[in-house]
C-alpha positions in Angstrom: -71.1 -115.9 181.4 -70.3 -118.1 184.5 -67.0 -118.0 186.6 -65.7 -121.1 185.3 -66.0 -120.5 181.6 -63.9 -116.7 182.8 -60.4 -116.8 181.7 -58.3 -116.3 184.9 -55.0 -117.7 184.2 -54.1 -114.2 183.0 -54.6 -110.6 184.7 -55.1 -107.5 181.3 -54.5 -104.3 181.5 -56.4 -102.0 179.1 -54.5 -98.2 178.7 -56.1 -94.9 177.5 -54.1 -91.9 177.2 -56.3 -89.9 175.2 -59.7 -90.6 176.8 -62.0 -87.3 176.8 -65.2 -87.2 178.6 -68.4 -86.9 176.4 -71.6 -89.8 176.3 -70.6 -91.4 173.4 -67.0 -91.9 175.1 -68.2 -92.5 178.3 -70.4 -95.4 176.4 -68.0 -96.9 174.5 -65.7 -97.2 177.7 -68.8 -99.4 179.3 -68.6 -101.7 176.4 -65.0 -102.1 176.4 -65.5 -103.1 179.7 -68.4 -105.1 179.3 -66.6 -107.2 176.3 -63.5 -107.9 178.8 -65.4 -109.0 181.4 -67.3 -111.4 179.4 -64.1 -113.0 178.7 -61.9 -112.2 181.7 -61.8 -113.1 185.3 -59.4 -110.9 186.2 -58.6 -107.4 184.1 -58.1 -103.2 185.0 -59.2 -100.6 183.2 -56.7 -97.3 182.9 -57.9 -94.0 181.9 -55.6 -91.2 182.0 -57.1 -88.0 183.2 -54.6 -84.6 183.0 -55.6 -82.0 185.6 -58.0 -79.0 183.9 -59.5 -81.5 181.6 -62.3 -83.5 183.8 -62.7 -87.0 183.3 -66.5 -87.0 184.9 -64.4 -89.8 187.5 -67.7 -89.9 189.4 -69.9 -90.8 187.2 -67.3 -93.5 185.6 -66.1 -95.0 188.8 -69.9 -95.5 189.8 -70.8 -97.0 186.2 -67.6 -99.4 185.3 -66.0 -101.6 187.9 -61.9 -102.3 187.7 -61.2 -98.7 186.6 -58.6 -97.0 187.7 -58.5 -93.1 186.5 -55.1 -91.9 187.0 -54.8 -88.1 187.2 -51.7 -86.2 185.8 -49.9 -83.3 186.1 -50.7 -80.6 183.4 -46.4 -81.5 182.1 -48.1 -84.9 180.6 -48.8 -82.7 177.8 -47.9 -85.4 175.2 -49.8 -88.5 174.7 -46.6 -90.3 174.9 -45.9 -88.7 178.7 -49.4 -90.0 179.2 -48.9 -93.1 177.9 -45.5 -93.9 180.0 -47.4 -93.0 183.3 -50.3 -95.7 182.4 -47.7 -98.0 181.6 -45.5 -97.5 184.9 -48.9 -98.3 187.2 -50.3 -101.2 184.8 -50.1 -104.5 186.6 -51.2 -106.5 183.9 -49.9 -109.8 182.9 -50.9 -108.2 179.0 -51.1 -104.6 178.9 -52.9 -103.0 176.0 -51.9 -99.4 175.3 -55.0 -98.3 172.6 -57.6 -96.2 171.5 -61.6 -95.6 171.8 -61.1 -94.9 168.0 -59.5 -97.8 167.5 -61.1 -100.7 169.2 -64.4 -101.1 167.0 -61.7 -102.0 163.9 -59.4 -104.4 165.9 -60.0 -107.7 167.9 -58.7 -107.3 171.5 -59.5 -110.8 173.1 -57.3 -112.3 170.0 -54.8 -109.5 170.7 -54.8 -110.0 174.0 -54.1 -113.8 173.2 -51.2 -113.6 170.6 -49.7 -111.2 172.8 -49.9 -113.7 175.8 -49.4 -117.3 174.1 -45.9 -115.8 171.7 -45.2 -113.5 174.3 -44.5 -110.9 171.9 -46.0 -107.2 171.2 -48.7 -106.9 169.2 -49.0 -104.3 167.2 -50.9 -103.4 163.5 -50.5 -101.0 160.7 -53.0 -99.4 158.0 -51.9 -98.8 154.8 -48.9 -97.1 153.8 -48.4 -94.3 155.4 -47.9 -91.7 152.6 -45.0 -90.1 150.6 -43.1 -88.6 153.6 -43.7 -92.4 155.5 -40.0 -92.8 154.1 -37.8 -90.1 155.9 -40.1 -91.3 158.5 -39.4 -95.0 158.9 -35.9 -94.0 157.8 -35.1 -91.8 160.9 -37.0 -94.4 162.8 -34.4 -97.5 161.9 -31.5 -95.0 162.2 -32.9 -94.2 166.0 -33.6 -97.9 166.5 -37.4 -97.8 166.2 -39.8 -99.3 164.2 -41.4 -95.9 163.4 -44.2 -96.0 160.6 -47.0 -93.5 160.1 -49.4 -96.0 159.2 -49.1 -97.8 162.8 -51.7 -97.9 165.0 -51.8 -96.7 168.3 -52.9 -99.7 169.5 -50.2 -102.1 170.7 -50.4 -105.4 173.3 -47.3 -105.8 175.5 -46.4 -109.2 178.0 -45.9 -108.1 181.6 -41.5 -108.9 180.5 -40.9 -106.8 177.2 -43.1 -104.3 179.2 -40.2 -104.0 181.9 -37.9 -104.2 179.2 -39.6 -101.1 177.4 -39.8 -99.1 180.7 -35.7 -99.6 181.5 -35.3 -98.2 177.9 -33.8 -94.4 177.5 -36.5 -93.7 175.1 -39.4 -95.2 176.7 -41.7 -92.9 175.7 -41.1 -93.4 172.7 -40.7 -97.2 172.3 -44.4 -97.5 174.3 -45.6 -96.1 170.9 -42.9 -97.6 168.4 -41.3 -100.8 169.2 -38.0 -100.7 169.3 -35.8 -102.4 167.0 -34.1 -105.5 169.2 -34.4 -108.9 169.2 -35.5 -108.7 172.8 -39.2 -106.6 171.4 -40.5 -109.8 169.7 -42.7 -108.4 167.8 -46.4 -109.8 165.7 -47.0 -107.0 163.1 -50.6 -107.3 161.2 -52.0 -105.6 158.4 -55.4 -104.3 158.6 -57.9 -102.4 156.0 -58.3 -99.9 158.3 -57.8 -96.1 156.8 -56.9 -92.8 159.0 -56.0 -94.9 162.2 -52.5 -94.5 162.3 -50.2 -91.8 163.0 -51.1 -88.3 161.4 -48.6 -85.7 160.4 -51.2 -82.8 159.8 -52.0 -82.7 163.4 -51.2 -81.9 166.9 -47.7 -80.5 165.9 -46.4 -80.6 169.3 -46.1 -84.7 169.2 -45.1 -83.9 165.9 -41.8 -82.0 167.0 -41.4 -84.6 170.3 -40.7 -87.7 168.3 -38.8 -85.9 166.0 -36.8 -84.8 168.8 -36.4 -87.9 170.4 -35.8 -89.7 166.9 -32.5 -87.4 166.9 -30.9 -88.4 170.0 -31.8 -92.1 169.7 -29.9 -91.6 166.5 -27.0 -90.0 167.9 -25.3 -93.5 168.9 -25.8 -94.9 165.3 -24.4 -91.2 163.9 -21.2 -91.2 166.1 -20.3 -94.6 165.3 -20.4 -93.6 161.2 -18.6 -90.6 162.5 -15.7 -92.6 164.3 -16.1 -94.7 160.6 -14.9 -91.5 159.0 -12.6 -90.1 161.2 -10.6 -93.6 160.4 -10.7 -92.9 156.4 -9.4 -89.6 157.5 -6.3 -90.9 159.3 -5.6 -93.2 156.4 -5.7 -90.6 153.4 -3.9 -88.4 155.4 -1.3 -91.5 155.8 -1.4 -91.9 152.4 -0.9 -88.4 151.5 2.1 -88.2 153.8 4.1 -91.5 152.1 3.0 -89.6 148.7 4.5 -86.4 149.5 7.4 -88.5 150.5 8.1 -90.1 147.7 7.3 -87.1 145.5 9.7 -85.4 147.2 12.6 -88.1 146.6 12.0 -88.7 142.9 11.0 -85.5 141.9 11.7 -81.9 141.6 9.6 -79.8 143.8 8.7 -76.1 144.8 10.0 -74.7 147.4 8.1 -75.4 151.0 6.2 -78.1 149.0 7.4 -80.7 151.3 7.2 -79.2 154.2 3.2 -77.8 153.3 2.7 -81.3 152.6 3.2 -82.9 155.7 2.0 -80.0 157.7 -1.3 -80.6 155.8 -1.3 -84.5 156.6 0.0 -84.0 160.4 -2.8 -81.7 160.3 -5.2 -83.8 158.8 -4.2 -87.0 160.8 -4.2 -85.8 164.2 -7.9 -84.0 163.8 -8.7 -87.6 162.8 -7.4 -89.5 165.5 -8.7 -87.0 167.8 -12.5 -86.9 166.4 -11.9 -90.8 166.7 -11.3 -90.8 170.3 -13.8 -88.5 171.0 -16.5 -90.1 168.9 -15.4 -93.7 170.3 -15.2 -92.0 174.5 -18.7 -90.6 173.8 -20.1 -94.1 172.6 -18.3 -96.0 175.3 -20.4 -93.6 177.8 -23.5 -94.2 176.0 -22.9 -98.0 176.2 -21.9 -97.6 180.1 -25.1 -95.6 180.4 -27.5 -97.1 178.4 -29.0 -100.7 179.8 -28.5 -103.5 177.4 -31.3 -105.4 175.9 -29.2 -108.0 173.7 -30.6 -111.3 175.5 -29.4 -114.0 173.3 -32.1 -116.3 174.9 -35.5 -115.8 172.7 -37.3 -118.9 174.5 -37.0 -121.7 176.8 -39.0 -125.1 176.5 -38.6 -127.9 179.3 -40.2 -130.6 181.3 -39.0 -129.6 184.6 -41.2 -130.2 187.6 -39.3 -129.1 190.2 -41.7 -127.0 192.6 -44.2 -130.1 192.4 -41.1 -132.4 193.4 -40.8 -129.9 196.2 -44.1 -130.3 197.3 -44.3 -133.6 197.5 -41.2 -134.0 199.0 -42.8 -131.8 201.7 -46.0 -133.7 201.8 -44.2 -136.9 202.5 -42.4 -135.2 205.6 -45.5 -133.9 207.2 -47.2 -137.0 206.4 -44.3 -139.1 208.5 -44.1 -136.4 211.5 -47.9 -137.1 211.7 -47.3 -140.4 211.8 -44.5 -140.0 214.4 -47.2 -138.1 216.5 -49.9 -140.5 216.2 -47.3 -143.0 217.2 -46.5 -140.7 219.9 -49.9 -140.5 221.4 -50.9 -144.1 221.3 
């Protein structure tokens, strides 16, 4: 395919974390390639490579142009450490975080285009996921993720939600799941793929890291229902003190009934106000903390040509100072 008929009004980014070394891998990496740079003028290829493993680079570097193998420490243990490094030295206008496995089922130059024309992710899921999907996606929306065992690992991201993701405390985690913001636009697609998405029978380790993670991105949503509480607590303790109150006046009591009372709503009150402030210090911190992502602008549309008005204000100045010279010289 010639030059001209190249795309090259964009620069792609294609990210694999869990590349491992072996013909057929080493094969399908060349025809990645080959495919995006029948289409693409301008694109990078990103392999992970974690030290002890061997990722041939040789052998790669001399068969596949634009690749870049980035070597890791042995702590990128966890595809979504190795992910996060691909995406910190990505400088794609469209980076595509995905799989060997999972490219022959999806269509990456139409990816690559939806993601780049709505500027949004892209992302796809397979199926439903199973029984246990629920507590999953559950935990997920409490954490502020769109978590789903039947998404793919293959997601598109613009160069700006991209630096959005990578300010986020949980980027790790919201380079696999996209967070649940208006500021992640997201395009999510069902495919009829089956056994793409994200297993629970396996590698136990990732397992127990998002599950981890899904826990303190939760914390925030669980203090504020916490703070909730703390304010029932203060008013049934309220309530209990005006009804020991009037008990007290219009009725015949036990001894030290009274007094037990309010002791036990004093009690009661002050461990709610207190759990109140705490809970409501803790989240101010987190807020304080914590970058915000609420931009209340989705898009902007105009007419505006100010940088060509520029220029041709420019032109018209050089074009009179060369007329002033020719003048000049004459």
């Amino acid at each position: 395919m010639s030059d001209a008929s190249l795309r090259s009004d964009i620069l792609v980014s294609i990210c694999f974390d869990d590349f491992s070394y072996s013909p057929a891998s080493a094969a399908a990496l060349k025809a990645v390639a080959a495919e995006i740079d029948s289409r693409y003028r301008f694109w990078e290829i990103l392999v992970a490579c974690v030290d002890g493993r061997g990722c041939a680079e040789d052998s790669l570097l001399q068969d596949i142009r634009n690749l870049r193998l980035i070597r890791l420490s042995g702590n990128s243990s966890t595809a979504y450490a190795r992910r996060y490094a691909l995406a910190t030295r990505a400088i794609g206008d469209v980076v595509v975080m995905t799989s060997l496995d999972e490219l022959p089922v999806l269509d990456l130059p139409g990816m690559i285009r939806d993601a780049n024309d709505s500027n949004s992710m892209v992302s796809f899921r397979s199926g439903t996921g199973g029984a246990l999907n629920k507590v999953i996606v559950g935990l997920g929306r409490v954490a502020g993720f769109r978590v789903d065992a039947a998404r793919l690992r293959t997601i598109a991201i613009p160069k700006e939600i991209l630096g959005l993701i990578l300010r986020h405390p949980s980027r790790e985690i919201a380079l696999r799941f996209p967070p649940i913001n208006p500021s992640f636009a997201l395009l999510d697609t069902e495919i009829a793929a089956q056994g793409t998405g994200l297993s629970l029978r396996k590698d136990l380790k990732q397992r127990l890291f998002l599950l981890e993670r899904l826990m303190t991105g939760a914390a925030p949503s669980v203090l504020r229902w916490v703070g909730y509480l703390s304010v029932v607590v203060v008013v049934m303790a309220l309530i209990y003190a005006i009804y020991a109150v009037v008990i007290f006046l219009t009725r015949d009591t036990a001894e030290g009934w009274f007094t037990t009372s309010l002791a036990i709503s004093g009690t009661t009150g002050f461990l709610g106000i207190a759990l109140m402030a705490i809970t409501s210090g803790i989240n101010r911190l987190i807020e304080l903390l914590v970058p915000a992502f609420d931009d209340l602008m989705v898009q902007e549309r105009g007419s505006l040509e100010l940088f060509r008005e520029l220029e041709d204000a420019l032109n018209v100045e050089r074009d009179a100072r060369a007329d002033s010279r020719d003048e000049s010289g004459r």
